[in-house]
N, C-alpha and C positions, 0 to 999 in steps of 0.2 A: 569532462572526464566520465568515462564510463563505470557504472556502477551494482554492485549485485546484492540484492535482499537477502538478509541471513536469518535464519530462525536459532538463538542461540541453546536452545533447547536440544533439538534435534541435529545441529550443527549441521545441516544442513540448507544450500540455498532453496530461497522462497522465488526468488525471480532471479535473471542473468540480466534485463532487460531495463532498466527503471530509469522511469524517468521521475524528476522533481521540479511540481509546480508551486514555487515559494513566490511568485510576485501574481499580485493582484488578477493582473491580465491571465499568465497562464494559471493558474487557479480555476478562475472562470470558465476558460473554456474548455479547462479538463478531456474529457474526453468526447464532446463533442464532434461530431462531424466525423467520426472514424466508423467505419465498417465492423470493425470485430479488434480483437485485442489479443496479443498472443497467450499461446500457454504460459512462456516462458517471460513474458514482460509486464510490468506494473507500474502505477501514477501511483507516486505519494504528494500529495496536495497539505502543504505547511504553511502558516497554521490553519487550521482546518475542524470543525466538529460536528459538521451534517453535509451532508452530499445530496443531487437528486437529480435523478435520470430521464427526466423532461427532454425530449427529442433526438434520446439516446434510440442506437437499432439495434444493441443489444443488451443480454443481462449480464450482470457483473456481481463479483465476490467482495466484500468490502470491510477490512479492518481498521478500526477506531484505536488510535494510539495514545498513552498519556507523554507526557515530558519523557520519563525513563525507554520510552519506546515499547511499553505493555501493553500487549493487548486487553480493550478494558470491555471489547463490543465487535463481534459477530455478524456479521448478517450476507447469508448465504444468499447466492441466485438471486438476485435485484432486478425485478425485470422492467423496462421502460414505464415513466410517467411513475415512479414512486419517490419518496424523500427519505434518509436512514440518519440518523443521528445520534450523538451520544454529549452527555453535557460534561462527561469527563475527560474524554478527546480533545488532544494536542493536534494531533495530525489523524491523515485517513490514509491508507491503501486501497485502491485500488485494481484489479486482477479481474481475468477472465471468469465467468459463472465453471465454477466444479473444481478452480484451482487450490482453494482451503482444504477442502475434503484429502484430493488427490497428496496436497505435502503434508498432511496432518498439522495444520494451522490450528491451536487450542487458545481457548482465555486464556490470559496468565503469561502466554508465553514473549519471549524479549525478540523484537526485530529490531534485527540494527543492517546499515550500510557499509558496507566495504568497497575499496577499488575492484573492479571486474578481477583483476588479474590476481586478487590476496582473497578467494573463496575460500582459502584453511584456514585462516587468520583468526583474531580477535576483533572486536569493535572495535573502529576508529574514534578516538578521543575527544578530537578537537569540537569540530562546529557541534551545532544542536541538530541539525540534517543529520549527522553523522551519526548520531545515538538514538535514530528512531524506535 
């Protein structure tokens, strides 16, 4: 099922594009082995609370999420061969280097997931993916 990053702040989307790495293997290899990453797409990696871009070829944006899906940790332009971590973090996003800045991505603020198709919607309920 395809899925889109909401900033419930701004009510607008954070990504159109996301993918979810919840089992062990995709986790691992995150983003790995990819050339670049779109504007418009994101890896959220659950559960998750440091990340690190050891043999990555490019830099990335990356937000630290608690359970409620709050952003609790920043960390802009990641460039290769660093590690980002936060000991509050449930999950991490993922995103292109300049994509925070560019949708106004703040502390504090709630991401959640929606079906691609309900981008006006509210947060979906059910799973804990859902309420990132």
């Amino acid at each position: 099922m395809a899925v889109s990053l909401m900033n419930a702040r701004t009510r607008e989307p954070v990504a159109t594009a996301v993918e979810l790495a919840v089992t062990r293997k995709s986790r691992r290899r995150g983003l790995l082995g990819r050339d670049h990453l779109d504007a418009s797409a994101a890896l959220i990696l659950e559960p998750c609370a440091a990340v690190h871009t050891a043999f990555m070829r490019f830099h990335i944006d990356v937000v630290f999420v608690n359970r409620g899906g709050y952003a609790v940790k920043i960390v802009e332009d990641v460039p290769p061969w660093r590690i980002a971590l936060s000991t509050r973090a449930h999950a991490v996003i993922e995103m292109a280097a300049g994509s925070l800045r560019r949708l106004d991505v703040s502390l504090g603020d709630r991401l959640y997931v929606l079906p691609a198709s309900d981008t006006a919607g509210t947060p979906a309920a059910s799973l804990d993916r859902k309420n990132l």
